[in-house]
GUTIFI-955138 format. One record per residue (C-alpha): residue number from 1; x, y, z. Coordinates in pm, 1 decimal. Layout:
residues N
[NUM,[X,Y,Z]],
...
This chain:
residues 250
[1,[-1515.4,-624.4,1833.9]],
[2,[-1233.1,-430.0,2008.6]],
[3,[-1036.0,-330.2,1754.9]],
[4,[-1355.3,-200.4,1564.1]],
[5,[-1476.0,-0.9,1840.6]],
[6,[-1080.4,118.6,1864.7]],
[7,[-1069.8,227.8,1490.8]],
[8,[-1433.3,367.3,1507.4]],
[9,[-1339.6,595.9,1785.0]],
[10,[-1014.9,702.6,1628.5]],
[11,[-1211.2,749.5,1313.2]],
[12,[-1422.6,979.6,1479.2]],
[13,[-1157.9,1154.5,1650.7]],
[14,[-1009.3,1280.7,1355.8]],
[15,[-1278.3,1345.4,1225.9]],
[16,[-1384.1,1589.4,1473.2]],
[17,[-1050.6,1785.6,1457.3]],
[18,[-1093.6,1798.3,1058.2]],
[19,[-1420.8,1992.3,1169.3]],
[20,[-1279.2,2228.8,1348.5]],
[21,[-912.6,2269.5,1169.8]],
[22,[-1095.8,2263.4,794.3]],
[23,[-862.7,2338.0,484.6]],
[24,[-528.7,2345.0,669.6]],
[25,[-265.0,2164.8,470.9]],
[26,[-95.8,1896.6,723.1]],
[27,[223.6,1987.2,620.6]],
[28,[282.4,2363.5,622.0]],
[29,[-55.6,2418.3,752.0]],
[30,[-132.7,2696.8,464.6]],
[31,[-466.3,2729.3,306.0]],
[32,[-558.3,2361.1,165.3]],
[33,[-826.1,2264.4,-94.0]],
[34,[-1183.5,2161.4,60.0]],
[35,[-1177.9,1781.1,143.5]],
[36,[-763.6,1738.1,10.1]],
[37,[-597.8,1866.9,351.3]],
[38,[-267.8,1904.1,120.2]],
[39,[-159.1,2286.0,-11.8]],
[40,[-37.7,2293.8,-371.1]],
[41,[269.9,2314.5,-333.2]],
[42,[347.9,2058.4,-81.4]],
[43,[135.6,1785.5,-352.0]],
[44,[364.5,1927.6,-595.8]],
[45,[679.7,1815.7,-363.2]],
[46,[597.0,1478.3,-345.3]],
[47,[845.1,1231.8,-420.9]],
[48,[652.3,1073.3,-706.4]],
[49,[815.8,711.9,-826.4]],
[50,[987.2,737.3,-1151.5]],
[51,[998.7,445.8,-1408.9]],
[52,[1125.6,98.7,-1264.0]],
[53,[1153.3,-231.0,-1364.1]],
[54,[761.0,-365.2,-1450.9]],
[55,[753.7,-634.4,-1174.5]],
[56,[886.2,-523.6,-888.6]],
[57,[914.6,-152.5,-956.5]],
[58,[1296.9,-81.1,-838.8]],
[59,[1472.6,150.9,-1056.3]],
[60,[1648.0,72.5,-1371.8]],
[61,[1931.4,183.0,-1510.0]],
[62,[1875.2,382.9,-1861.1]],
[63,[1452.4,379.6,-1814.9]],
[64,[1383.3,641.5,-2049.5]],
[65,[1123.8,640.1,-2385.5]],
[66,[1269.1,255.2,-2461.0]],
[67,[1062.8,-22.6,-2265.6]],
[68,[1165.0,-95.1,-1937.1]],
[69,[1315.1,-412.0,-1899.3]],
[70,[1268.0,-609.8,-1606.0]],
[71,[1527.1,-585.2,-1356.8]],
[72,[1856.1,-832.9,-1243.4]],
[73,[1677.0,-925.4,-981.2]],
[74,[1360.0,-1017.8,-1146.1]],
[75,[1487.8,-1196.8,-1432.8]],
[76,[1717.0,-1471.7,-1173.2]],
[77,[1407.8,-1480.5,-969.7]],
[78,[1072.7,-1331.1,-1035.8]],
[79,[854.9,-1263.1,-760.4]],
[80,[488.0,-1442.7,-697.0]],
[81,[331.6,-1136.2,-837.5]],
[82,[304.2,-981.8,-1171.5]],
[83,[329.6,-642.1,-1194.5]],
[84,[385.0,-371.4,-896.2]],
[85,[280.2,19.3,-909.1]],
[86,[392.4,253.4,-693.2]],
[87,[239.3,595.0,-603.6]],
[88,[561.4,743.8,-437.9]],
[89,[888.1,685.2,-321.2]],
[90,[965.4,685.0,0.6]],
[91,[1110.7,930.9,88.0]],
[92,[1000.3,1300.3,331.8]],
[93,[740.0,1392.8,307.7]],
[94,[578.6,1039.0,240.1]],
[95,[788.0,866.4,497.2]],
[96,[664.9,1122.6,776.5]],
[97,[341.3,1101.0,646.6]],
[98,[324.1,726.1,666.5]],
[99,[489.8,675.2,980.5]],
[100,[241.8,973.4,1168.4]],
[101,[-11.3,706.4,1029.4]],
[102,[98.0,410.6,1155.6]],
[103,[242.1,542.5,1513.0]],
[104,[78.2,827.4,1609.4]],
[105,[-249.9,729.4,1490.4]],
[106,[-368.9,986.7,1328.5]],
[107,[-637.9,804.9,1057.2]],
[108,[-754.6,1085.9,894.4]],
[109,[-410.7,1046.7,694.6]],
[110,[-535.3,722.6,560.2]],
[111,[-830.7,919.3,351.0]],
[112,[-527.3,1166.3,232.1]],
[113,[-277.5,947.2,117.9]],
[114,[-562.9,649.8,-29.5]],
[115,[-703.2,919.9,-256.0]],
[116,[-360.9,1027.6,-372.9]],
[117,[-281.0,654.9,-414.0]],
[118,[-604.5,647.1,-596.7]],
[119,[-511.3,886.6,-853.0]],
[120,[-228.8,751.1,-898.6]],
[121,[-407.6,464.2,-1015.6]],
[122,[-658.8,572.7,-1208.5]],
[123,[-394.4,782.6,-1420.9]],
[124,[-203.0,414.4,-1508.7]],
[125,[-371.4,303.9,-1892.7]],
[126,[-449.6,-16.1,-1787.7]],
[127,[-666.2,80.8,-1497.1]],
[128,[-796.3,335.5,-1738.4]],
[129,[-912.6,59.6,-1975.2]],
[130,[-1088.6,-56.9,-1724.2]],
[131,[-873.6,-387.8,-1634.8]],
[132,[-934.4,-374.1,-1317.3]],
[133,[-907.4,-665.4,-1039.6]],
[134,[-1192.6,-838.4,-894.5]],
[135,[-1105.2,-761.5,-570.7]],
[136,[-819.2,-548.5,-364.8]],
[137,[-692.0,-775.2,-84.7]],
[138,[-523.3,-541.7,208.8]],
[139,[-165.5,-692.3,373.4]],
[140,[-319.9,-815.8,684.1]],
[141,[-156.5,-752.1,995.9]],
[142,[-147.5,-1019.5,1256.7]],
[143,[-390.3,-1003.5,1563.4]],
[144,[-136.1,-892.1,1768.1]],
[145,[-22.3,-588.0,1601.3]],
[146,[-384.3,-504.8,1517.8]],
[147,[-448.1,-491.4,1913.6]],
[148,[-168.2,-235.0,1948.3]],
[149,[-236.3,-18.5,1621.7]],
[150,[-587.1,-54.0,1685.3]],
[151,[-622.9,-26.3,1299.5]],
[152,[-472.1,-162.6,976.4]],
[153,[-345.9,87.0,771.8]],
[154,[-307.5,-113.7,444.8]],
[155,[-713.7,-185.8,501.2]],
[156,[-715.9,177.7,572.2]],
[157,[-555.1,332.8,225.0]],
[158,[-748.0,54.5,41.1]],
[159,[-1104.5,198.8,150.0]],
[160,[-997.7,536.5,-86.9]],
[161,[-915.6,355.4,-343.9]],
[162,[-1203.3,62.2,-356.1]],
[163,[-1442.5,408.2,-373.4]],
[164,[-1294.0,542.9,-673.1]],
[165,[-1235.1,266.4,-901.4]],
[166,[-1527.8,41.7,-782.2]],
[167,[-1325.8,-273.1,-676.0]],
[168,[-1476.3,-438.7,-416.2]],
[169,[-1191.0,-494.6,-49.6]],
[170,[-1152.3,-845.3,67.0]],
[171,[-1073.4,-829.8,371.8]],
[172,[-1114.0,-1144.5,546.0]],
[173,[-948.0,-1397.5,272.7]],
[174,[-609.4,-1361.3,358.9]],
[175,[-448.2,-1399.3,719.8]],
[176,[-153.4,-1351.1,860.0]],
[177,[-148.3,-1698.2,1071.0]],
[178,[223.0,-1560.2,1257.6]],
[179,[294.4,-1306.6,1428.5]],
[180,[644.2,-1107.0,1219.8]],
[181,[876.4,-865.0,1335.0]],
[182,[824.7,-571.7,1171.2]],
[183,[1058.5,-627.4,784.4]],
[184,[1209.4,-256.6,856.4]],
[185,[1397.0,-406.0,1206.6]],
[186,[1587.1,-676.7,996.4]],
[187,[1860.2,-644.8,772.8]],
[188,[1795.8,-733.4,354.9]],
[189,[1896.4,-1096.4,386.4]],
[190,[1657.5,-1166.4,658.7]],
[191,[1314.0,-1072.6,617.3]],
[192,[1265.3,-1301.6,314.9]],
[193,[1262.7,-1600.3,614.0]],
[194,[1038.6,-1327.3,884.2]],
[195,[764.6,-1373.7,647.4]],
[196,[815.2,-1705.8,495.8]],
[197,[467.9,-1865.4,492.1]],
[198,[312.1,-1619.1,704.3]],
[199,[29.4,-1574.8,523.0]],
[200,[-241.7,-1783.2,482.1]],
[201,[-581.1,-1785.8,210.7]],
[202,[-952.6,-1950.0,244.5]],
[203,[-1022.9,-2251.4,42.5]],
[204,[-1353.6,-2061.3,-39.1]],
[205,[-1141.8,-1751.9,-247.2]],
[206,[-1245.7,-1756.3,-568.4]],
[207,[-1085.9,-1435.6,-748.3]],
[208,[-863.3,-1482.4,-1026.3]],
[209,[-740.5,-1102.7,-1064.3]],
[210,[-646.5,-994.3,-791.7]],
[211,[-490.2,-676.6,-647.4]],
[212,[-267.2,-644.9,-326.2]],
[213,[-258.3,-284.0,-163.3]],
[214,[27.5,-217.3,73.9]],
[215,[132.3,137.3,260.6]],
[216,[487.8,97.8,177.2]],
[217,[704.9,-187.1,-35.3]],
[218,[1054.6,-228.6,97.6]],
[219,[1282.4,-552.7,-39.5]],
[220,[867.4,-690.2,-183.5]],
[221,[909.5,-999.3,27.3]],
[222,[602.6,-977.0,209.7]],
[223,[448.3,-882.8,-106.2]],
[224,[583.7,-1202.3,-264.5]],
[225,[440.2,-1412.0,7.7]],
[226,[117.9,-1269.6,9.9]],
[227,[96.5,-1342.1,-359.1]],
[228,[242.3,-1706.6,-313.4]],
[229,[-71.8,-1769.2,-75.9]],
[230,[-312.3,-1608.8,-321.6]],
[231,[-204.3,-1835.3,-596.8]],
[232,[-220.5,-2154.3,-404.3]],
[233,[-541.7,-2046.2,-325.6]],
[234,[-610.4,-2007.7,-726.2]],
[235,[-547.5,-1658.0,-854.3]],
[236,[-383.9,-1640.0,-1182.0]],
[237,[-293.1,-1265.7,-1208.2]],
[238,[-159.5,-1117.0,-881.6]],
[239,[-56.5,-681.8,-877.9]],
[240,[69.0,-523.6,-611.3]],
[241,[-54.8,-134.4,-575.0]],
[242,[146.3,38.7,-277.5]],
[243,[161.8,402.9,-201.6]],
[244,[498.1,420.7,-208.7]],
[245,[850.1,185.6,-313.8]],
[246,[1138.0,223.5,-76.3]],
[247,[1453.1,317.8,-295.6]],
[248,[1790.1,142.2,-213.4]],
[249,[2046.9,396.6,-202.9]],
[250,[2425.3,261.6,-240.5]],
């Protein structure tokens, strides 16, 4: 009951300064579209993903018109889900964004970035077709974190999109049944074993096609592990949409 009462009020919080700051982009603060509190310009210098390997959406080498292949990585050891799709990378302004989200609370970014995520979607052919999931199943955050945040911003950026394609949110299925360190404090080889069997499913889910929505994808372990606990639970198809893909850079 706390941390609805916590997210209600910083709901209506933001809210309130939309009201009285209307049409202001939140990056350069110059004249913004009714309702899209993003100029223009600053939409058009997003850092959108470009083509990546179909499972796990990392960049490969020579993507162009040909079919992308699946990546090294993949093909020695394909993740638990089937397909990932990425809005952005991230990268400024996305990071920033994101981050003001997540630790400065500001909420009203969650609307923002879940509608962009949104359209991102709805542009993909498949999604267009109209195979869509049954459900879209938020990254939980343990109860811990949740006290702190007050919010969860995965739950957040899914509400956006569940309005505009008309897939329902589950958000009580899946748990997170261990508190994790957060996967950006750890180097690569370690936060495959922070979020080993974290995650947790009801005996009572009964989707088959399901979607997981993350804010941000970094080495796809939680990801993974999220869809390893959704298939032992029984789903059969498992995509991951995320706002945006972190990009190693050697």
């Amino acid at each position: 009951m706390y941390n609805q009462l916590v997210t209600l009020f910083l709901h209506f919080r933001q809210n309130t300064r939309m009201i009285w700051t209307p049409g202001r982009c939140v990056l350069c603060r110059a004249t913004a579209p009714p309702g899209r509190d993003l100029c223009a310009g600053c939409l058009a210098d997003l850092p959108a993903a470009g083509p990546g390997c179909p499972r796990c959406g990392q960049p490969v080498a020579g993507a162009g018109d040909e079919p992308i292949p699946w990546c090294g990585r993949c093909l020695r050891s394909p993740p638990a889900f089937d397909t990932l799709s990425a809005a952005f990378e991230y990268a400024d302004p996305v990071a920033w964004l994101v981050q003001q989200l997540k630790f400065r609370r500001r909420l009203a970014l969650a609307r923002l970035l879940g509608e962009l995520l949104a359209e991102h979607l709805a542009g993909r052919a498949s999604v267009a077709g109209g195979d869509l999931p049954e459900c879209l199943v938020p990254v939980p955050i343990h109860g811990v974190r949740l006290r702190e945040r007050g919010f969860n911003q995965s739950l957040e950026l899914a509400r956006p999109v569940a309005r505009r394609l008309g897939v329902p949110i589950d958000r009580r299925s899946c748990r997170r049944v261990r508190p994790t360190r957060a996967q950006s404090d750890l180097p690569p080889a370690a936060r495959g074993r922070n979020v080993r069997d974290a995650f947790a499913v009801d005996a009572s889910f009964r989707a088959r096609h399901v979607a997981i929505l993350d804010d941000v994808v970094t080495s796809g372990h939680t990801a993974h592990e999220v869809a390893r606990a959704l298939r032992r639970a029984g789903a059969e198809r498992v995509q991951v949409w995320t706002l945006a893909r972190a990009v190693p850079h050697h």
